[in-house]
C-alpha positions in Angstrom: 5.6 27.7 26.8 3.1 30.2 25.7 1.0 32.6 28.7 -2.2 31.8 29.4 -3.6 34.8 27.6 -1.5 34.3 24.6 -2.8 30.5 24.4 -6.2 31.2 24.7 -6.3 34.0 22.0 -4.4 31.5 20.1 -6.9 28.8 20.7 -9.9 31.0 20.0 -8.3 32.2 16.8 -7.6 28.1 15.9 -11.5 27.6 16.7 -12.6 30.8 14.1 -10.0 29.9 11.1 -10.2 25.9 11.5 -12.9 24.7 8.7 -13.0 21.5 10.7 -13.6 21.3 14.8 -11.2 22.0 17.5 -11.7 20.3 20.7 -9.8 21.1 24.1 -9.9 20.1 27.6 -13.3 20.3 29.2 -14.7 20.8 25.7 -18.2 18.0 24.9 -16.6 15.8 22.8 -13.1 15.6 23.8 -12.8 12.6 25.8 -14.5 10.9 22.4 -11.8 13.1 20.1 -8.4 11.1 22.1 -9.9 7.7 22.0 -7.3 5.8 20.3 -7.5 1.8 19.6 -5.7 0.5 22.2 -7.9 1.6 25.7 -4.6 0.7 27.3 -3.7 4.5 26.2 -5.1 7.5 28.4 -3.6 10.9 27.1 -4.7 14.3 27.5 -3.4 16.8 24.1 -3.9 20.1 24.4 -5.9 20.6 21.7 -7.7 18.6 19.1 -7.5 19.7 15.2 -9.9 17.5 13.2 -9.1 19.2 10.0 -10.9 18.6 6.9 -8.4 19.8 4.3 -4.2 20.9 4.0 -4.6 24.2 5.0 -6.2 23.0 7.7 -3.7 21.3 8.7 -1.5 24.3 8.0 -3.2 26.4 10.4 -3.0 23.6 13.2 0.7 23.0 12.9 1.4 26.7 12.9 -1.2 27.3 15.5 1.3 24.9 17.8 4.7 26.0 16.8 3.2 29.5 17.6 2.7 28.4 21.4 6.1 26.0 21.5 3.7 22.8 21.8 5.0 19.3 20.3 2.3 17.6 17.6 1.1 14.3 17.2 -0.2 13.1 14.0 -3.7 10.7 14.1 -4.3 8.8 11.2 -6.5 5.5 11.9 -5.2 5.7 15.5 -4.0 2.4 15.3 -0.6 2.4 16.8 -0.3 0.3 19.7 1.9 2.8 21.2 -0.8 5.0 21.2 1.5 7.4 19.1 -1.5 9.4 17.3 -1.9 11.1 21.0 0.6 12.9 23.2 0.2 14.5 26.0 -0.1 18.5 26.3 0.6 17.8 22.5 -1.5 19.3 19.6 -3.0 16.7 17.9 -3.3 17.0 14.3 -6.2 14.6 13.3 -6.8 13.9 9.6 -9.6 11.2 9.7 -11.7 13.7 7.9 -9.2 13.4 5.3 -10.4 10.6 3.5 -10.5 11.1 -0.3 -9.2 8.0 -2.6 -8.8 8.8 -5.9 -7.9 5.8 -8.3 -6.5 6.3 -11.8 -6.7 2.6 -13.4 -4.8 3.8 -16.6 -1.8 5.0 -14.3 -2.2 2.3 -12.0 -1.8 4.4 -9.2 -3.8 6.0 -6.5 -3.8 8.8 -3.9 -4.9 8.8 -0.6 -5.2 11.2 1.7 -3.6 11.5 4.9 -6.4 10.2 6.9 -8.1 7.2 4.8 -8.0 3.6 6.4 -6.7 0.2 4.9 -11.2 0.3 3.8 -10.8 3.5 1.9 -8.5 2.3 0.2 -9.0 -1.1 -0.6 -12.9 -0.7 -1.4 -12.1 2.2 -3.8 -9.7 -0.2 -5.8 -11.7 -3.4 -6.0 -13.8 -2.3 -9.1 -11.2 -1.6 -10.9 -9.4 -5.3 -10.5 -6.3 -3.5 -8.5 -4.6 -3.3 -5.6 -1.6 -2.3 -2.9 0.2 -3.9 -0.5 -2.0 -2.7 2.9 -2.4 -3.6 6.1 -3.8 -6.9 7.8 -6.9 -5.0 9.3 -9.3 -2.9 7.7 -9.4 0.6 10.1 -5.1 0.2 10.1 -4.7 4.1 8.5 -2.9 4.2 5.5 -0.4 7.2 6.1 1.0 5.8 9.6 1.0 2.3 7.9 2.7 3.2 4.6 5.5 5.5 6.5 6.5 2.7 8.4 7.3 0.2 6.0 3.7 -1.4 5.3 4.0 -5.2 5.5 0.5 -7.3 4.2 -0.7 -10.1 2.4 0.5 -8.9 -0.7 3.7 -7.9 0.4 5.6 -11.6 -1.0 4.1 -10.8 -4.6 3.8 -6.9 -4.4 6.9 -5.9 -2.3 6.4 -3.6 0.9 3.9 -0.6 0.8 7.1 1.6 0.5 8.3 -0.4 -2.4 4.9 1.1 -4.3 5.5 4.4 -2.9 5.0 7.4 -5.5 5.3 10.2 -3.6 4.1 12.2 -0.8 2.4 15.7 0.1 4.0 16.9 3.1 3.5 19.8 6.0 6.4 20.2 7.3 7.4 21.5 11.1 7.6 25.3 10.1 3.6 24.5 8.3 4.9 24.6 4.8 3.9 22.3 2.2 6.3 20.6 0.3 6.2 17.5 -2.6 8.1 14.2 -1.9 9.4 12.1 -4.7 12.4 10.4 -6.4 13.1 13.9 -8.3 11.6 16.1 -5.9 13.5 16.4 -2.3 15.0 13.0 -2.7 16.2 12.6 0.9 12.9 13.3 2.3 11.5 10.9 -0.3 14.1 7.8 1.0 13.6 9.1 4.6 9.9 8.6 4.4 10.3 5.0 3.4 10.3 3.4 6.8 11.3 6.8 8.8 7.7 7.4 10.1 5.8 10.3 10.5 9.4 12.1 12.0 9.2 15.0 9.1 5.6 16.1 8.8 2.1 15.3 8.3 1.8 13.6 5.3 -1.7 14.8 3.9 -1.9 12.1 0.9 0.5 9.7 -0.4 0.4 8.5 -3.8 0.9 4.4 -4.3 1.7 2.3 -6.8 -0.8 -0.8 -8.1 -1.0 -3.9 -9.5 -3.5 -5.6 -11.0 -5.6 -8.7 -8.7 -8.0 -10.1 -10.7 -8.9 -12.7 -8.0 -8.0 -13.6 -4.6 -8.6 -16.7 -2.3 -7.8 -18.0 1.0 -7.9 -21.3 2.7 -8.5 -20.9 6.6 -8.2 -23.8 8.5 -8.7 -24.4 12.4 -6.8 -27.5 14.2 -6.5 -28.9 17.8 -3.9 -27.6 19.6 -1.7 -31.1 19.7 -1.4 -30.7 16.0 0.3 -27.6 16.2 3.8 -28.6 15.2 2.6 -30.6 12.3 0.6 -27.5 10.9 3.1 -25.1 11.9 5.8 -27.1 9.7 3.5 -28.3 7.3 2.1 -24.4 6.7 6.4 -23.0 6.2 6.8 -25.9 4.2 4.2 -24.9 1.1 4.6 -21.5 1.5 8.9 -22.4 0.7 7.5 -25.0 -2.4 4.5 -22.1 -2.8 4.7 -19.4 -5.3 5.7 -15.3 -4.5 1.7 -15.2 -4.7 1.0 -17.2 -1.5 1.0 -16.0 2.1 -0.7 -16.0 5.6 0.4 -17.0 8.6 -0.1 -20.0 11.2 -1.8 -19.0 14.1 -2.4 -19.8 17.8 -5.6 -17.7 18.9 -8.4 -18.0 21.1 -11.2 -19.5 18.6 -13.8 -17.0 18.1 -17.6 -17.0 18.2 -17.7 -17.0 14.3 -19.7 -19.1 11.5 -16.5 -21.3 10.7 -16.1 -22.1 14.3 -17.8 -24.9 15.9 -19.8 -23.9 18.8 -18.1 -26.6 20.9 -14.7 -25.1 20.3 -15.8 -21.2 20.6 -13.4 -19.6 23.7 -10.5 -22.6 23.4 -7.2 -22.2 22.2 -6.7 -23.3 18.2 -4.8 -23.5 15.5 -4.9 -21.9 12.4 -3.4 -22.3 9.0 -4.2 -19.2 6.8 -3.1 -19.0 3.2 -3.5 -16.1 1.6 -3.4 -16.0 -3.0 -3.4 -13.6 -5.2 -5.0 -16.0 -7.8 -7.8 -18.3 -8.9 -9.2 -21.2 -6.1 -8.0 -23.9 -8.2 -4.5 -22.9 -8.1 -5.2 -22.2 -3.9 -6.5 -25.5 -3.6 -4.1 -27.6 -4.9 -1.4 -25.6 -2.8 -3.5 -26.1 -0.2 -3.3 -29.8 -0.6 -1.0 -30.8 2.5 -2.5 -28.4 5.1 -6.1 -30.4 3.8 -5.0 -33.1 4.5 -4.1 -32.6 8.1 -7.5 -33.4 10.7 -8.8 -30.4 11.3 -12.3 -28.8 12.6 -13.7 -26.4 10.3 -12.2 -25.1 6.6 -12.8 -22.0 4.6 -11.9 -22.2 1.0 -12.7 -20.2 -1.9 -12.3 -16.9 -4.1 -12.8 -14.1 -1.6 -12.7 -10.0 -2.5 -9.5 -8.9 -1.2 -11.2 -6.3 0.7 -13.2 -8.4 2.8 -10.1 -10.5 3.3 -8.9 -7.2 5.1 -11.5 -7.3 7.5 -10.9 -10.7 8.4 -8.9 -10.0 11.4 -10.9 -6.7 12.5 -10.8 -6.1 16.2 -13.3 -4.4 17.4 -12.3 -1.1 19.5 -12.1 -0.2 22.9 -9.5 -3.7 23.4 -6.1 -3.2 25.1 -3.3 -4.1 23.3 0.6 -5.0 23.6 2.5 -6.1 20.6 6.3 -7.2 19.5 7.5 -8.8 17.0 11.4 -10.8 16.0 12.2 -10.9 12.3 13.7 -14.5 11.5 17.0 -16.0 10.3 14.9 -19.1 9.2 11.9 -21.5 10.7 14.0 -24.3 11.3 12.3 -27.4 13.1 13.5 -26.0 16.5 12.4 -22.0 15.7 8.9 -24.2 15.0 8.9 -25.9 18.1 9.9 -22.5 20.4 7.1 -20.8 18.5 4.2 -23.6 19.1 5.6 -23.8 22.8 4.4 -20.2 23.2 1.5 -21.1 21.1 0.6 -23.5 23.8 0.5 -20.7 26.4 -1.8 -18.3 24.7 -3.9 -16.8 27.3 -7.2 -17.7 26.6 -9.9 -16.5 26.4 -8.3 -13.5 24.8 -8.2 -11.8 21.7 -4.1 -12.8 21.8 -2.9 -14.4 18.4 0.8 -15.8 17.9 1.6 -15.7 14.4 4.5 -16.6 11.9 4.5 -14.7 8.7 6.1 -15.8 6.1 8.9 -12.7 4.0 11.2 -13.3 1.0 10.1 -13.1 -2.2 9.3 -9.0 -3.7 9.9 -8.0 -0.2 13.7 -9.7 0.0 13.8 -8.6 -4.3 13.0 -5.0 -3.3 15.1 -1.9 -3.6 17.8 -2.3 -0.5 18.7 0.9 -0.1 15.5 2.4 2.0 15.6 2.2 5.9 13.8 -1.2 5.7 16.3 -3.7 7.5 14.4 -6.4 8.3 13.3 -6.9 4.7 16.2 -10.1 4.1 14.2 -12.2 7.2 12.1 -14.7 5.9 10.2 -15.2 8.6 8.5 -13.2 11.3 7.2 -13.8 14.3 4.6 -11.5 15.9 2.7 -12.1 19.4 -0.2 -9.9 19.2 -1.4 -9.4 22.8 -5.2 -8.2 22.7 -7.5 -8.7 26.0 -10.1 -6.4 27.4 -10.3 -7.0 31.3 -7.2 -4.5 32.7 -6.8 -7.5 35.3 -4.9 -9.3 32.6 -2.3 -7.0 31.5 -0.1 -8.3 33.8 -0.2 -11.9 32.2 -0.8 -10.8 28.8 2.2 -8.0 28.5 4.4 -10.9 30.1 3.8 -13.5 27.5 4.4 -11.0 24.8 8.1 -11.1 26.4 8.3 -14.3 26.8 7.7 -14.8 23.0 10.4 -12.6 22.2 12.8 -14.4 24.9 11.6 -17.9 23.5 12.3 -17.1 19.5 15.5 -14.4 20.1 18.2 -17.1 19.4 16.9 -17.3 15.7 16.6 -13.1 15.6 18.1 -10.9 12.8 18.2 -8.3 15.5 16.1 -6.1 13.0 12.4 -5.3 13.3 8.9 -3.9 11.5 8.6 -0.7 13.8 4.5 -0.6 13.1 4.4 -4.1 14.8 5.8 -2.9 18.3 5.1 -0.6 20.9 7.6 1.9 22.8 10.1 -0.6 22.9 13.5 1.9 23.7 15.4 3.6 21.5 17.5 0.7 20.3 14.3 -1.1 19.6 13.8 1.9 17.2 17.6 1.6 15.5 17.3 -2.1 15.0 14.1 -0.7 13.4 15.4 1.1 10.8 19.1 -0.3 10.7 22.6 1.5 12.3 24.0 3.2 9.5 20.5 4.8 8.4 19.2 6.0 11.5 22.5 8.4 11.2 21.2 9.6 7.8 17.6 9.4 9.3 18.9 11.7 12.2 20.8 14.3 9.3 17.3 14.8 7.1 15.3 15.0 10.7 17.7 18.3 11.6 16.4 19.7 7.9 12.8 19.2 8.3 12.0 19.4 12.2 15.5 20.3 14.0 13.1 21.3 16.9 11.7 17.9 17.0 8.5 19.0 16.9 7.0 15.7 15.7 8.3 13.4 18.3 5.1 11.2 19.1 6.8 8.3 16.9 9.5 5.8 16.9 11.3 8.9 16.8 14.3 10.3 15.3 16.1 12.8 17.1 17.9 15.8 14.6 21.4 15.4 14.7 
């Protein structure tokens, strides 16, 4: 740990270099600056870096190795571990680092470190293309690729680590270095699900494919004809094409157009199926959820970026999250599943979803740290509330979910769905025999651990 004097020369030499602004303890602006998504996270960094640009970021990482201090990385700030802050940490925050530049003829696109699942998206729309992202619009890109990246193209598009080009990297000792297949190949394959354990990754460059339409069907059913969506929903998306996804849903109904008034602030269930194709085609795969009894329907061609936003939450929520990846959705996983469907707390943001896997994701390349990629199901209880007097009831059903569905568990997980969840949570995460090799590239790139606010890999 750095004196006194020595950090506050440092710090005022941080404030005159830094393009972009610092912020610190006691500064106007800082409480504002650690806001994270989930208000169930209260951290206090050291220091704030909102840089605009690498060298920026440069100067911020070197600024913190100079005083001994750890750094967290803050992309969208979406983590529901609250991983973008760390306490007494140096918080390296890129969300001035937006640029998206799209080259159609390439079919590929670079983002900058700190551009959402919106950057992104909005910038590829015109030109008919798109990436695996995120299922929410302000989800950050870098944190969200890194991880794994799993969406609603992910069946027909593989994982956002399948499309990964490469990556521009600052590294623990503030260098800058160039990921890619040819380029430090075991950085490259540790990036693909290893996190943000190596460095800040100040763009990423992505893979796409071409979407000339999209469409979704989103329909809302009484609770008591849960079971019968539930198996009716895994049962087209098995007959369905790769194209097809979504999820079934247990939520608190939501005071929104396709909602009737009556029903706004009950418990529900939803059947949403996602297509990466005309409405036709939708429709008629459609046809047994349809024909269910059901309250309200939304069918139709849709943007795919305004698909992204469908499940927005708005800020300033507290949140818990887990998630069990699936040997199958037999009739009994279905029934466990709806069981805790049935116990949503309401009225609550909560959803309880199964998400259907296999097809590009179970095709893609095998070797990266992705184990949970052979599951063909997921299930993932999203706890969301905003009164602090139901965290107790709301953290508790999470693990009750996880109890309830465990007997049809892979044992492997999506680290970006969970929280600090133990370090074995973070193995299972990324599979036995890599987190060794994970552990070996960790000791080249950050031996000190310097980025540790993470699922983290320790060096070995």
């Amino acid at each position: 740990m750095a004196s006194p004097s020595k950090a506050g020369a440092a710090l005022a030499a941080l404030r005159e270099d830094l393009v972009g602004d610092v912020f610190a303890p006691g500064d106007p602006g800082y409480d504002e600056a650690r806001a994270v998504f989930n208000a169930m996270i209260d951290r206090r960094p050291a220091v704030i870096a909102q840089c605009v640009d690498e060298s920026d970021v440069v100067r911020s990482v070197r600024f913190a190795r100079d005083l001994d201090l750890p750094v967290a990385v803050r992309g969208g700030g979406h983590s529901v571990a609250g991983m973008a802050l760390g306490d007494g940490a140096v918080v390296v925050d890129l969300r001035h680092m937006r640029a998206v530049g799209v080259d159609p003829a390439a079919e590929a696109v670079r983002i900058a470190g700190g551009a959402t699942m919106s950057d992104l998206d909005r910038a590829c729309q015109p030109h008919r293309l798109a990436t695996t992202g995120g299922r929410a619009s302000t989800t950050g890109v870098g944190g969200f690729v890194l991880g794994g990246g799993s969406g609603w193209l992910d069946r027909c598009c593989g994982l956002a680590v399948d499309n990964l080009l490469g990556v521009e990297l600052v590294t623990a000792d503030g260098e800058r270095i160039h990921a890619s297949g040819d380029e430090n190949p075991d950085l490259f394959w540790a990036l693909h699900g290893g996190g943000g354990n190596f460095g800040v990754a100040t763009a990423l460059t992505l893979k796409l494919h071409e979407l000339p339409e999209f469409s979704i069907a989103l329909l809302l059913y009484l609770p008591e004809y849960g079971r019968e969506v539930t198996r009716t929903y895994r049962d087209v998306i098995a007959a369905g094409p790769d194209e097809a996804s979504g999820a079934a849903l247990y939520m608190t109904a939501p005071p929104a157009e396709f909602v009737p008034p009556h029903l706004v602030g009950t418990r529900l269930v939803a059947a949403l199926l996602t297509y990466a194709g005309t409405e036709a085609d939708l429709r008629k795969l459609a046809e047994p959820l349809l024909a269910l009894p059901h309250e309200s329907e939304v069918v139709g061609a849709m943007p795919y970026a305004d698909v992204q936003c469908m499940l927005d939450d708005p800020p300033g929520m507290r949140n818990y999250w887990s998630a069990e990846y699936l040997t199958d959705a037999p009739d009994d996983l279905v029934d466990a599943f709806c069981a805790s469907g049935e116990s949503v707390p309401v009225p609550t943001g909560t959803m309880h979803a199964l998400f259907p896997q296999g097809g590009a994701i179970a095709a893609g390349p095998h070797e990266y740290p992705v184990p949970y990629r052979d599951a063909p199901w997921a299930v993932h209880p999203f706890g969301l509330w905003e009164d602090p007097a139901d965290d107790e009831r709301c953290v508790q059903w999470v693990r009750d979910v996880r109890t309830a569905v465990r007997p049809w568990s892979t044992g492997a997980v999506y680290l970006n769905f969970i929280g600090d969840e133990g370090t074995d949570r973070v193995v299972a995460g990324v599979g036995a025999d890599n987190a060794q090799r994970l552990g070996q590239v960790k000791r080249r790139y950050d031996p000190d651990n310097v980025f540790r606010f993470n699922h983290n890999i320790k060096p070995i």
